[in-house]
BANUTOR-140606 format. One record per atom (N, C-alpha, C): residue number from 1; atom name; x negated, y, z. Coordinates in pm, 1 decimal. Atoms other than C-alpha are relative to their C-alpha. Layout:
BEGIN
+-----+------+----------+----------+----------+
! seq ! atom !       c1 !       c2 !       c3 !
+-----+------+----------+----------+----------+
! NUM !   CA !        X !        Y !        Z !
...
+-----+------+----------+----------+----------+
***
This chain:
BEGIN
+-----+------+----------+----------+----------+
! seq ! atom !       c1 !       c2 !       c3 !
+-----+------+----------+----------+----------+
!   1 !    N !    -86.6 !   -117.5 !      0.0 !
!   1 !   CA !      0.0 !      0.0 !      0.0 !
!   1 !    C !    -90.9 !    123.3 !      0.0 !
!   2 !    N !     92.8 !   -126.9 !     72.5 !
!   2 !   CA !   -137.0 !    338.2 !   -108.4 !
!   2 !    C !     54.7 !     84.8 !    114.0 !
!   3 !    N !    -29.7 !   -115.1 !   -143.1 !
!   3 !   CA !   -200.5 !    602.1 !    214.8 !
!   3 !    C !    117.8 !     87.3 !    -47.2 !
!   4 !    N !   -142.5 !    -81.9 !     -5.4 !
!   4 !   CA !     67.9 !    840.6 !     80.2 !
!   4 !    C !    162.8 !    -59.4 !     31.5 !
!   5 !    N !   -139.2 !     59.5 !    -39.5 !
!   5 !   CA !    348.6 !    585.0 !     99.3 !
!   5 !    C !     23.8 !    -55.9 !     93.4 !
!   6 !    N !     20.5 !     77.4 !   -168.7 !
!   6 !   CA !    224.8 !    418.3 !    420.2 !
!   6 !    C !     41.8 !    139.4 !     62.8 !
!   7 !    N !    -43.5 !   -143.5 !    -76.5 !
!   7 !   CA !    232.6 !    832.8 !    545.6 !
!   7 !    C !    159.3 !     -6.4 !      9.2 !
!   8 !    N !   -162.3 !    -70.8 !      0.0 !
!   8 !   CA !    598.3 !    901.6 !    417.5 !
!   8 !    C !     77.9 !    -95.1 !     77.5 !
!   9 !    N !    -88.7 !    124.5 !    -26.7 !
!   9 !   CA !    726.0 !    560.1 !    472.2 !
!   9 !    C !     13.7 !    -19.4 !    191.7 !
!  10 !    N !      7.0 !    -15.7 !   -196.3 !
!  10 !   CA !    597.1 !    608.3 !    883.7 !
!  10 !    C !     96.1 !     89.5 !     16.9 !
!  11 !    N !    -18.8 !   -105.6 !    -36.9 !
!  11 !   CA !    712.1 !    960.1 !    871.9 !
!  11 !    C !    150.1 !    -32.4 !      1.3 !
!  12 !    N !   -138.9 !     61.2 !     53.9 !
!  12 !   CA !   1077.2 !    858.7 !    732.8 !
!  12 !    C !    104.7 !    -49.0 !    128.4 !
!  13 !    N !   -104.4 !    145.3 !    -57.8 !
!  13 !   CA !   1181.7 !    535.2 !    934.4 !
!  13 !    C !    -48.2 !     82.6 !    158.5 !
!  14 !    N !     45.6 !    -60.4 !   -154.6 !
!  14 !   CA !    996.5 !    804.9 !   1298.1 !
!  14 !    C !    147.0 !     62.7 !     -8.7 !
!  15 !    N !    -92.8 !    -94.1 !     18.2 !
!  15 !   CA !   1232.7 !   1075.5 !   1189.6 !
!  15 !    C !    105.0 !    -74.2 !     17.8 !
!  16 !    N !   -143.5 !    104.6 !    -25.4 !
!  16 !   CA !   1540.4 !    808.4 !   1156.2 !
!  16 !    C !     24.1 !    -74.1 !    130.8 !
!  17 !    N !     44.7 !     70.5 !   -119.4 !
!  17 !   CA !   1467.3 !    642.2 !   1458.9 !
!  17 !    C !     22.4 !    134.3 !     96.5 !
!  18 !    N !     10.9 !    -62.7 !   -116.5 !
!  18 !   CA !   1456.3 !    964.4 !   1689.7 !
!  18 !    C !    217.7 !     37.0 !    -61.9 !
!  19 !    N !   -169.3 !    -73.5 !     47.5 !
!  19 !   CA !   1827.9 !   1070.9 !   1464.5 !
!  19 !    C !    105.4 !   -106.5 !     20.9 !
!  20 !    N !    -72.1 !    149.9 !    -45.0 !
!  20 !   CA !   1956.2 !    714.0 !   1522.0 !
!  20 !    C !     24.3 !    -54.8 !    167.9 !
!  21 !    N !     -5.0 !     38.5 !   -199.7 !
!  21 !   CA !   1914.2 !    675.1 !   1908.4 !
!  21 !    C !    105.8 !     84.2 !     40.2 !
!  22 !    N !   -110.6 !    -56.4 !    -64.0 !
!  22 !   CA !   2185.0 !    794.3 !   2072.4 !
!  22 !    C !    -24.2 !     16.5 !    121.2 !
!  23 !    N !     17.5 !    -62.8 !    -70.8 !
!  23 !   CA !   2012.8 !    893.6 !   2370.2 !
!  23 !    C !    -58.5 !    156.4 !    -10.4 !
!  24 !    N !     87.6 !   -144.6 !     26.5 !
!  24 !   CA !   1832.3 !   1198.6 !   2180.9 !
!  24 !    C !    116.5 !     86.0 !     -7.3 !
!  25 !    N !   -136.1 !   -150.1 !     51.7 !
!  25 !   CA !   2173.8 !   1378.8 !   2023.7 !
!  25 !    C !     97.6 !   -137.0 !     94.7 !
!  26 !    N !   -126.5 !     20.6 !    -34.7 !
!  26 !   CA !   2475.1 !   1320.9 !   2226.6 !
!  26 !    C !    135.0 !     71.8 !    -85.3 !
!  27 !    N !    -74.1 !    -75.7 !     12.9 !
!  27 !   CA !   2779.2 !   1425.4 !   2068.9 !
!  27 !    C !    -61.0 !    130.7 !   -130.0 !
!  28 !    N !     54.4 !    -61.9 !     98.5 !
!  28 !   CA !   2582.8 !   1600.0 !   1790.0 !
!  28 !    C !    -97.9 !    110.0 !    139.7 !
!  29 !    N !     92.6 !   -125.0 !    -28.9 !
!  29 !   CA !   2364.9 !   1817.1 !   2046.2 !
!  29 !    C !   -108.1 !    -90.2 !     92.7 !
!  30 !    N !    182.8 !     80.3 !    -51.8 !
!  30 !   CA !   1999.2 !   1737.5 !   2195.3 !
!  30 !    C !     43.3 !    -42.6 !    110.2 !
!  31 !    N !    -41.5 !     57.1 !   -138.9 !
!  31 !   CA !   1990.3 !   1583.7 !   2507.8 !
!  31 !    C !   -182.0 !     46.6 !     58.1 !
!  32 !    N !    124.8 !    -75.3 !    -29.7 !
!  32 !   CA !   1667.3 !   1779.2 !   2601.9 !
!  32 !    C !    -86.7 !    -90.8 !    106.6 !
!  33 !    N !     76.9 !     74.0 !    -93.4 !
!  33 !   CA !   1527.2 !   1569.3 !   2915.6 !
!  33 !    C !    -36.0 !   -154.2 !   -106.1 !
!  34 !    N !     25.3 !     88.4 !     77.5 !
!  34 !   CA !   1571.4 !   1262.8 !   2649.8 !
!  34 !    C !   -125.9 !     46.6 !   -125.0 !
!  35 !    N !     75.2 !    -22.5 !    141.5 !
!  35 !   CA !   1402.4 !   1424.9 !   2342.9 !
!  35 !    C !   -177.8 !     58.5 !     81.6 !
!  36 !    N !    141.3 !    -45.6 !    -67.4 !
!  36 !   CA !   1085.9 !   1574.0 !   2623.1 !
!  36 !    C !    -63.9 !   -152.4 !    -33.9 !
!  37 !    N !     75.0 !    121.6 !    -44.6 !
!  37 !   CA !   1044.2 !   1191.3 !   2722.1 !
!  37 !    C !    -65.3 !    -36.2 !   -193.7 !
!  38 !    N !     70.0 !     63.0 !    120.5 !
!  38 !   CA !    956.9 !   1144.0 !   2315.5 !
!  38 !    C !   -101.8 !     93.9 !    -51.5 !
!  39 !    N !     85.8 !    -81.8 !     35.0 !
!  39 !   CA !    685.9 !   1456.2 !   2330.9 !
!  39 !    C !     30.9 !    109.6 !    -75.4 !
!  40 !    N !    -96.0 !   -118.4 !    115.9 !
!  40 !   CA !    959.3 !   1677.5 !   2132.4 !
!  40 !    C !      0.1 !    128.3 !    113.6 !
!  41 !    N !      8.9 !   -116.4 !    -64.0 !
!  41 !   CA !    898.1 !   2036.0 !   2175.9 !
!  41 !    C !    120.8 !    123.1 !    -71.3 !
!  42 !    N !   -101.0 !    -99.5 !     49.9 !
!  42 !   CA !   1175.5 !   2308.5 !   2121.5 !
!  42 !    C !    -62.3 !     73.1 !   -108.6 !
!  43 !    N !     71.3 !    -65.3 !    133.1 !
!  43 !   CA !   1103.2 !   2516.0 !   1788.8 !
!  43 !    C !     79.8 !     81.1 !   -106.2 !
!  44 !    N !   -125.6 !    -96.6 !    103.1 !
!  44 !   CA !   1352.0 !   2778.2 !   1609.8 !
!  44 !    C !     95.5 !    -66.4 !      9.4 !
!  45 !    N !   -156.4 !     36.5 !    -12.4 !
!  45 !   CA !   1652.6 !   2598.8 !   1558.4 !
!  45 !    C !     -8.7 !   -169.9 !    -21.6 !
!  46 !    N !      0.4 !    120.3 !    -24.2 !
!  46 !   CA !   1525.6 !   2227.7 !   1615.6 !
!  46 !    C !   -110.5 !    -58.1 !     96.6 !
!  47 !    N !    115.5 !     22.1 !    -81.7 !
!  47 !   CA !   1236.4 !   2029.1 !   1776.9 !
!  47 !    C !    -77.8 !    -75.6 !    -52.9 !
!  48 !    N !    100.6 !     50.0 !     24.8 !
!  48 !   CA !    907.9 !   1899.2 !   1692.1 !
!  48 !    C !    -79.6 !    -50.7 !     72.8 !
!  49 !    N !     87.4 !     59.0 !     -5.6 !
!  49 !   CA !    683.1 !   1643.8 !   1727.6 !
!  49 !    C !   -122.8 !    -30.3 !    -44.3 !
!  50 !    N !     84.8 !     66.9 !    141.6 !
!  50 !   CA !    362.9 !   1494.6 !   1595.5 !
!  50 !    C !    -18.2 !   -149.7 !     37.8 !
!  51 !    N !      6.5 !    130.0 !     11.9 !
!  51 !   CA !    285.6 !   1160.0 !   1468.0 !
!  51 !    C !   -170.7 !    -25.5 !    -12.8 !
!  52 !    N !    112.2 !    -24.0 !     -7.0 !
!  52 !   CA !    -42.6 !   1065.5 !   1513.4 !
!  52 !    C !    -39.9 !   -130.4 !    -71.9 !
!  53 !    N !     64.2 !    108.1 !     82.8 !
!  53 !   CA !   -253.1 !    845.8 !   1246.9 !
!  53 !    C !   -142.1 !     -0.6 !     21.1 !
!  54 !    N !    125.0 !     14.8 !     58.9 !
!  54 !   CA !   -567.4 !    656.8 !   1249.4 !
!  54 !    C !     -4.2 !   -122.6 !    -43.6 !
!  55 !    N !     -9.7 !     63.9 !    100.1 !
!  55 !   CA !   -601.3 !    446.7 !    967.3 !
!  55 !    C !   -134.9 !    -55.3 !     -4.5 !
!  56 !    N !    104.4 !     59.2 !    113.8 !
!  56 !   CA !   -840.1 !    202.5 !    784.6 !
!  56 !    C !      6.8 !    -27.1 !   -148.9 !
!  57 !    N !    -37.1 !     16.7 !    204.8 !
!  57 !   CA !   -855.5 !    284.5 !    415.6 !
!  57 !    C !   -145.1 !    -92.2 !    -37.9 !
!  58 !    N !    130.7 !     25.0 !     83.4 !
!  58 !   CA !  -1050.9 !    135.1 !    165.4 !
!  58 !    C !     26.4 !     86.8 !   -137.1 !
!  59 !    N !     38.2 !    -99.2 !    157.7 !
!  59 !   CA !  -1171.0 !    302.0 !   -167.0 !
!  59 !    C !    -51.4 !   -120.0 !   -112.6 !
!  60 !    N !     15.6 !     81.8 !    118.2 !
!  60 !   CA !  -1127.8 !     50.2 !   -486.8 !
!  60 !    C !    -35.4 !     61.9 !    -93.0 !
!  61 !    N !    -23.6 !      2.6 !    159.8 !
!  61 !   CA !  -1275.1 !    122.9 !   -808.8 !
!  61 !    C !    -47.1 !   -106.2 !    -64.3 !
!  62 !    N !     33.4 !    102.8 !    113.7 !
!  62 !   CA !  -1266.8 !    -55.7 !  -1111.6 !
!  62 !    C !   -127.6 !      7.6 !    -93.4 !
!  63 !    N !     64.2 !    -55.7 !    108.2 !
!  63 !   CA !  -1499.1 !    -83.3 !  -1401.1 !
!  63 !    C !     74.0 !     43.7 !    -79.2 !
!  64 !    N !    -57.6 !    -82.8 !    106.5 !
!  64 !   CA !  -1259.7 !     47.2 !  -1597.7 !
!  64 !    C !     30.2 !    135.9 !     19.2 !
!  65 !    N !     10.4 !   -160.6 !    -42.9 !
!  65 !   CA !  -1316.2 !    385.2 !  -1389.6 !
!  65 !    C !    147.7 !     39.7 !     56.9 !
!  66 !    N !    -74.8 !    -59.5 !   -100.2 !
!  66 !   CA !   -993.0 !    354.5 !  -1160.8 !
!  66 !    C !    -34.9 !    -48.4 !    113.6 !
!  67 !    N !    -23.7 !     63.3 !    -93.0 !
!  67 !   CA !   -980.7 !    399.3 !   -824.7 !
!  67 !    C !     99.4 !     23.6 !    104.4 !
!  68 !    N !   -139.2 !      1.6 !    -51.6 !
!  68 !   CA !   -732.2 !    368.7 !   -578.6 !
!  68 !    C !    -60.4 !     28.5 !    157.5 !
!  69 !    N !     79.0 !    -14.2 !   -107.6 !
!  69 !   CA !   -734.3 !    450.4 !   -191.0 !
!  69 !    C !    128.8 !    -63.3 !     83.8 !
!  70 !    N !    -71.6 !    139.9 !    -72.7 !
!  70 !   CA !   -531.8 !    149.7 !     22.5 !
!  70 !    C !    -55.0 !     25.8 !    118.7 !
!  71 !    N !     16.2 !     18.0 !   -126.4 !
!  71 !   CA !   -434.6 !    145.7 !    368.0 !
!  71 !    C !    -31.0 !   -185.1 !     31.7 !
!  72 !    N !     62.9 !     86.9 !     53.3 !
!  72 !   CA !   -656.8 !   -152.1 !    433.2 !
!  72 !    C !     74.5 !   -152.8 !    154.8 !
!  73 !    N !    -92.0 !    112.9 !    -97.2 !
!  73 !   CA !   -469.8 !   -501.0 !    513.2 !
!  73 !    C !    154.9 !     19.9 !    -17.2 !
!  74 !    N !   -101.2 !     15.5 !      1.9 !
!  74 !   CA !   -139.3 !   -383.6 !    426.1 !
!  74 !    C !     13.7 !     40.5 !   -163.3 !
!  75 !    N !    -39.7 !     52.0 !    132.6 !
!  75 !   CA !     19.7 !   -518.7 !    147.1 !
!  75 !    C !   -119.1 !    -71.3 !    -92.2 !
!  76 !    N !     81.5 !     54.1 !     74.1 !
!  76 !   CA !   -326.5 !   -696.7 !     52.9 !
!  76 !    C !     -0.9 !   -120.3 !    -18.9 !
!  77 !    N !    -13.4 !    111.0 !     24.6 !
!  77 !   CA !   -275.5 !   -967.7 !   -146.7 !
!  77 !    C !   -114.3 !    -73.6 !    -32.0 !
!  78 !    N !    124.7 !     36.7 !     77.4 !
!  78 !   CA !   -672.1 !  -1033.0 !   -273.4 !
!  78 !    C !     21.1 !     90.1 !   -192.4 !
!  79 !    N !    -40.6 !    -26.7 !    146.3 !
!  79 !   CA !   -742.4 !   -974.6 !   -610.6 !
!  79 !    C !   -199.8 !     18.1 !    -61.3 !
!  80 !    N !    130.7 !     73.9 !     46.7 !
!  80 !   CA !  -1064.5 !   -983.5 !   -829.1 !
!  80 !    C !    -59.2 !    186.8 !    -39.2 !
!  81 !    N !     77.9 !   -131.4 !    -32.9 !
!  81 !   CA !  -1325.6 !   -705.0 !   -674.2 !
!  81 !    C !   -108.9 !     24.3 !    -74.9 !
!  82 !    N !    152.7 !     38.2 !     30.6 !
!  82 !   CA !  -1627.0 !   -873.8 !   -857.7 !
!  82 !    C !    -61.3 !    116.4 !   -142.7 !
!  83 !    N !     15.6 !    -92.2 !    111.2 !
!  83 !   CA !  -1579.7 !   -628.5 !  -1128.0 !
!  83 !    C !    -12.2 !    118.5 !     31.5 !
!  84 !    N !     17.0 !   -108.8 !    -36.4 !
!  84 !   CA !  -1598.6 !   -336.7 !   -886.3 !
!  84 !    C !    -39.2 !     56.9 !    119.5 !
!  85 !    N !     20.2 !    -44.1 !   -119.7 !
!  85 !   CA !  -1635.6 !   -192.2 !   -541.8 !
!  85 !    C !     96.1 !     68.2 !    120.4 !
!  86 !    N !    -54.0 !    -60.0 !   -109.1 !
!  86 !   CA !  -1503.4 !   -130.1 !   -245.1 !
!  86 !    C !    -41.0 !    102.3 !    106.7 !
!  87 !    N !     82.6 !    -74.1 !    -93.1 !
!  87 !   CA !  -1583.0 !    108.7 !     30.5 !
!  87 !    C !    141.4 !     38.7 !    130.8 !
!  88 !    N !    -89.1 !     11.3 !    -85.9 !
!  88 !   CA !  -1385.7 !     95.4 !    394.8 !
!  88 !    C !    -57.0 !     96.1 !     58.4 !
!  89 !    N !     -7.3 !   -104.2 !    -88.1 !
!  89 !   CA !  -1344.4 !    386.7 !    616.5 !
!  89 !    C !    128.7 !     52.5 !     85.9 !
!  90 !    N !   -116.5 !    -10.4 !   -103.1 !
!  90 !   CA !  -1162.7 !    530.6 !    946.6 !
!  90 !    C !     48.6 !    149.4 !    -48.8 !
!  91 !    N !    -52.6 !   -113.9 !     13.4 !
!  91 !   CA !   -916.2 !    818.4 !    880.3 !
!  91 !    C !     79.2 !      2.7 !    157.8 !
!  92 !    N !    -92.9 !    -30.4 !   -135.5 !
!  92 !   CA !   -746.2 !    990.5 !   1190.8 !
!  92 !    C !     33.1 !    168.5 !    -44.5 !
!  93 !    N !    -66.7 !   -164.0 !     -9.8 !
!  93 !   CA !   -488.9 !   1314.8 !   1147.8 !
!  93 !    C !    109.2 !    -45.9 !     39.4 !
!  94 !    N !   -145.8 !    -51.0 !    -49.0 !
!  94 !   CA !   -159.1 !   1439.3 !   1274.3 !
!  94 !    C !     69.0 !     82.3 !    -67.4 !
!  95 !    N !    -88.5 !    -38.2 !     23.9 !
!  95 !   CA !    128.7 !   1513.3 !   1148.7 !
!  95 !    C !    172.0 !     76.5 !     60.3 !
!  96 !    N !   -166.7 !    -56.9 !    -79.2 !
!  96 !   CA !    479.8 !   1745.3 !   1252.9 !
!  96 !    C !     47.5 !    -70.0 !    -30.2 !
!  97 !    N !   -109.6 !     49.6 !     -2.3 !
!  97 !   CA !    767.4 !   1646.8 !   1255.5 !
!  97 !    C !    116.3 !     57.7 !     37.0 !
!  98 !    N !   -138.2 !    -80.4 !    -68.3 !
!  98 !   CA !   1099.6 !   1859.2 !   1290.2 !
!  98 !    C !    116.8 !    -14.3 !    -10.1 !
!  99 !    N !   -198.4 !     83.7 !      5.2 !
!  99 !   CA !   1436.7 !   1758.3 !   1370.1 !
!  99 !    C !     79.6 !     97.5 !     37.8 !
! 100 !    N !   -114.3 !    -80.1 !    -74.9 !
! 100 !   CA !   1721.7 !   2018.8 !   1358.5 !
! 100 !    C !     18.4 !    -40.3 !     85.6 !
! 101 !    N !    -63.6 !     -0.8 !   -105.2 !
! 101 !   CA !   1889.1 !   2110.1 !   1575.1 !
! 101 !    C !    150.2 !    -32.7 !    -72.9 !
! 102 !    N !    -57.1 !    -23.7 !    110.7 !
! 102 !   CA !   2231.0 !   1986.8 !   1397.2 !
! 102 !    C !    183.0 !    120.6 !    109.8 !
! 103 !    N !   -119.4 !    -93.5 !    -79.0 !
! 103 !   CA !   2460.9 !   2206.5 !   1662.9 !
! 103 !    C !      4.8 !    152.2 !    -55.9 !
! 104 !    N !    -23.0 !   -114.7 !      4.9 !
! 104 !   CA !   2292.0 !   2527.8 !   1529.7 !
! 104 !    C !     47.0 !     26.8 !   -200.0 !
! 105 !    N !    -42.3 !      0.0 !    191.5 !
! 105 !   CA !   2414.5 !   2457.3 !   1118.4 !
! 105 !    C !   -142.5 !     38.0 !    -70.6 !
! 106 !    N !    107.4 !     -1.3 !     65.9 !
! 106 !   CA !   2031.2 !   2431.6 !   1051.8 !
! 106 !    C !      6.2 !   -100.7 !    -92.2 !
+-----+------+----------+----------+----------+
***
């Protein structure tokens, strides 16, 4: 799986997950002591979080001069390297995250 879709695909199913619990929104409005316990901080007219990544990519190229950059171990099926190179490395960043508020018609 290719780091941008491993990113969104985390970011996505976090975001759904805090909008899906029914201890965060009651009744359509925050439940503030609930949404603290998940590190959510108040923020204009919703609340934010961050998601925090550290990854192991690798760096494939081909001889045919592509290369690709794979979160490493997921979705790896093998496949035939002998024609090219790899190179593994640690990534670590953070990402927001902001969840209306959906009481204020943000």
């Amino acid at each position: 799986m290719e780091v941008k879709e491993f990113v969104a695909e985390t970011l996505r199913q976090a975001t759904e997950a805090i909008l899906e619990n029914q201890s965060t929104f009651q009744n359509g409005r925050p439940n503030i002591e609930e949404l603290k316990k998940l590190n959510m901080f108040s923020h204009g007219r919703g609340w934010v979080t961050y998601v925090d990544f550290d990854i192991a990519v690798t760096e494939s190229s081909s001889k045919e001069g592509g290369a690709k950059l794979s979160v490493a171990g997921v979705g790896k099926l093998g496949g035939d390297l002998s024609s090219g190179t790899e190179v593994a490395s640690r990534v670590k960043f953070r990402v927001p995250i902001q969840i209306n508020d959906r009481t204020s018609g943000a």
